[in-house]
N, C-alpha and C positions, 0 to 999 in steps of 0.2 A: 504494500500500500504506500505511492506516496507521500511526501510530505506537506500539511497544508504550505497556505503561502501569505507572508504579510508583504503591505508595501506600507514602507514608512517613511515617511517627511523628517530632514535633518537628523540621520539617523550616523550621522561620523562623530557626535560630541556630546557627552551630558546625560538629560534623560530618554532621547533617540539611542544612544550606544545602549545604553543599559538594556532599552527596552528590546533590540536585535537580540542581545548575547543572552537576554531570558528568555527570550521565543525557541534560540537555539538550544535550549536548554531543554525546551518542550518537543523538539525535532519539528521545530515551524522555520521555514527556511525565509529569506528576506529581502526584497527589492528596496534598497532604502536611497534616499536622496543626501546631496552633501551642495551647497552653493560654492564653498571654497573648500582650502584641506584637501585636496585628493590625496592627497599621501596619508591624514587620518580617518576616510573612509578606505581605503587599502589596507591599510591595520585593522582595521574590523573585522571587513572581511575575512581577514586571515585568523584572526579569531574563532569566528563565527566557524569557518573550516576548521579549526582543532577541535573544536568542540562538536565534529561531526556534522553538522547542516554544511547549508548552501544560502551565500548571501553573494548578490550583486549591488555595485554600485551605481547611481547613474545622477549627474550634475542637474540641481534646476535652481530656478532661482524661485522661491513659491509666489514673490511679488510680481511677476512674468505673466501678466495670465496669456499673453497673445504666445507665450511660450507652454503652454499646456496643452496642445494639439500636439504638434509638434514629442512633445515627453513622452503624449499617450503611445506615438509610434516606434518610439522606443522601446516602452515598457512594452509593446506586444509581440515585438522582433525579439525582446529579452526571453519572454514567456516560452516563447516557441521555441525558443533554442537551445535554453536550458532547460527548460521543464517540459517540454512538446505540450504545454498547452495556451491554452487563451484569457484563462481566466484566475484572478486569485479569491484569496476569502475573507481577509482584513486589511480593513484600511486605518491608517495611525494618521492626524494629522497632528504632527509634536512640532514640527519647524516654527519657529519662533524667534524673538528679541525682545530685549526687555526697556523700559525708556525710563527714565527721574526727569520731570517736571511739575513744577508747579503747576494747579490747574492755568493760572493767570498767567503764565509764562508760557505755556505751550503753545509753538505754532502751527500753521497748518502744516508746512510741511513736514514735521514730527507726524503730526496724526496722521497723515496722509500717509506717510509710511507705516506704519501700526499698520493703519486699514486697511492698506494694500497685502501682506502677511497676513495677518492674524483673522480679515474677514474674507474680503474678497479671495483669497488665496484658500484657504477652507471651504467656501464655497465653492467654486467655479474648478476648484482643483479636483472637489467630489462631486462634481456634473460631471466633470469630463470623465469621470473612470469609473462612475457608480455599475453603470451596464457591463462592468467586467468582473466584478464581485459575484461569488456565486451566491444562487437565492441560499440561501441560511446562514449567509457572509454575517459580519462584523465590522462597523465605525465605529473609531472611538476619537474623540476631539478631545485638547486638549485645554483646560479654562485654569484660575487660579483661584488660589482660596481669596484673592481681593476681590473676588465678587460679592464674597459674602461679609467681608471686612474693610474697613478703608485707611488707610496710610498714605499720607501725603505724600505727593510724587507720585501716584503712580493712578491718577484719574484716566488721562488718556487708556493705558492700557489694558486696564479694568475696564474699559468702556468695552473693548475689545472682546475681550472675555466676554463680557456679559453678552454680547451680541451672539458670540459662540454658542453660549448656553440654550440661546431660543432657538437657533439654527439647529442644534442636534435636536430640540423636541419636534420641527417639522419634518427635519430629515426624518425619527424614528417613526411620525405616522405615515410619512408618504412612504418608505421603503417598508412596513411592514408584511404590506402583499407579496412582496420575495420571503418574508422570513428576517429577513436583513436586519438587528438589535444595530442600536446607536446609541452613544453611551458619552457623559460628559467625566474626564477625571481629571479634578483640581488640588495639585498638588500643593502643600504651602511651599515655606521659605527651604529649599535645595541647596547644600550644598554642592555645586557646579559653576561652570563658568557661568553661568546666565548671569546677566546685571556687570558683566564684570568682576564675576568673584567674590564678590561683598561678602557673600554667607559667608564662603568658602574659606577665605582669605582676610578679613575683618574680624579680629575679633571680638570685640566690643560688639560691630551687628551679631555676630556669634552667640555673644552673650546675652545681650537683647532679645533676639528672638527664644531663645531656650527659657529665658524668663517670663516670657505671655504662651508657652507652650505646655501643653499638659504635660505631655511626656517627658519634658527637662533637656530637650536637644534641641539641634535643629536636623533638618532632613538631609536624608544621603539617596544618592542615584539609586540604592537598590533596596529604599523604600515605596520604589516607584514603580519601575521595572517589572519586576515579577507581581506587582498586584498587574498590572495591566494584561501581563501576560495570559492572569488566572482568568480575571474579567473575560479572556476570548473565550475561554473552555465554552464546553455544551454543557456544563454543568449550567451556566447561568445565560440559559439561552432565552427565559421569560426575563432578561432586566433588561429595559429599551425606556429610553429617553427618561435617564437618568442621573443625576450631579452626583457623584463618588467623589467624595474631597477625602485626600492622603492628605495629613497636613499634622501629625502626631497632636491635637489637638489644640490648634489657635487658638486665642481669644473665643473660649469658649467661656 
């Protein structure tokens, strides 16, 4: 039998690697995306290969959307070749960036990039490939726990998010006639590169965040990761258009 098939957005750095190397973990093999890096989507890959699957890489930029045609013939030329098929079973949209601005200070061209990634890019990215997902496939988008909380600096991309979030509840009624779950999972504060490191690399934000968190930390890649991965099982094939916040417990 074999292997399912994910295709993952930004999937050379952060909570994309993670989420590959746990899929291959599950023997889900990966088409994942990198905008820059080819040398650390190439490491992945080769990961991804010790650990037994099969992962491709292939360049997009998600803010591109006149470049999404174009990707989808890639990704079908990819399918066939390496997998003699046409079609996969989940789709991850994790590509992302993070912004600090004041609400008052934001430009448009700031937001305009946000929306070009985080909306328009999740949308238009899953038109163009939703008919390649098999019916009892799998979306899962990617929002933040600042939907549910607010921190200044980061209005623009919490707007973002939040937009997200209403997007997967249409996506999951209009794709349910396939079968097709859609699913929203909002990580909180990551230790990763996202932001610049800050978590990661700060530690005063370090400490910060572990002090409004239940669990006394902050978040690492592969508290991420593998829930995402589980979320695909058939185990949870009735949870569709739903907000799954990782976040070891925010300002709760």
């Amino acid at each position: 039998m074999s292997n399912k098939i994910a295709v993952i957005t930004g999937g050379n750095r952060g909570l994309g690697k993670n989420t590959v190397l746990s899929l291959a973990r599950k023997n889900i093999d990966c088409v994942f995306t990198y905008r820059s890096h080819k040398d650390e989507a190439q490491q992945v890959v080769e990961e991804v290969a010790a650990l037994g699957a099969k992962a491709v890489a292939i360049q997009l930029d998600v803010s591109d959307i006149i470049g999404f045609a174009e990707f989808k013939q890639t990704l079908e030329s990819t399918l066939a070749t390496q997998w003699q098929t046409s079609r996969f079973d989940y789709l991850i949209n994790n590509a992302g960036h993070g912004s600090d601005s004041a609400f008052a200070d934001t430009s448009e061209a700031m937001f305009d990039n946000l929306m070009n990634v985080h909306v328009k890019g999740v949308f238009f990215l899953t038109q163009t490939l939703h008919e390649m997902i098999n019916d009892g496939g799998r979306i899962i988008n990617l929002s933040s726990g600042l939907t549910r909380f607010a921190l200044p600096g980061k209005a623009a991309y919490a707007t973002m998010k939040g937009a997200v979030e209403v997007l997967t509840k249409y996506m999951a009624k209009e794709l349910a006639a396939r079968n097709i779950a859609v699913n929203v999972v909002a990580p909180g504060a990551i230790a990763t590169d996202f932001g610049g490191g800050a978590v990661r690399d700060n530690e005063h934000v370090a400490q910060l965040v572990s002090s409004f968190t239940a669990m006394g930390r902050v978040g690492q890649a592969d508290d991420i990761g593998p829930m995402i991965a589980q979320l695909l099982g058939d185990e949870n094939r009735w949870v569709t258009g739903q907000r799954i916040e990782a976040s070891g417990g925010m300002f709760l």
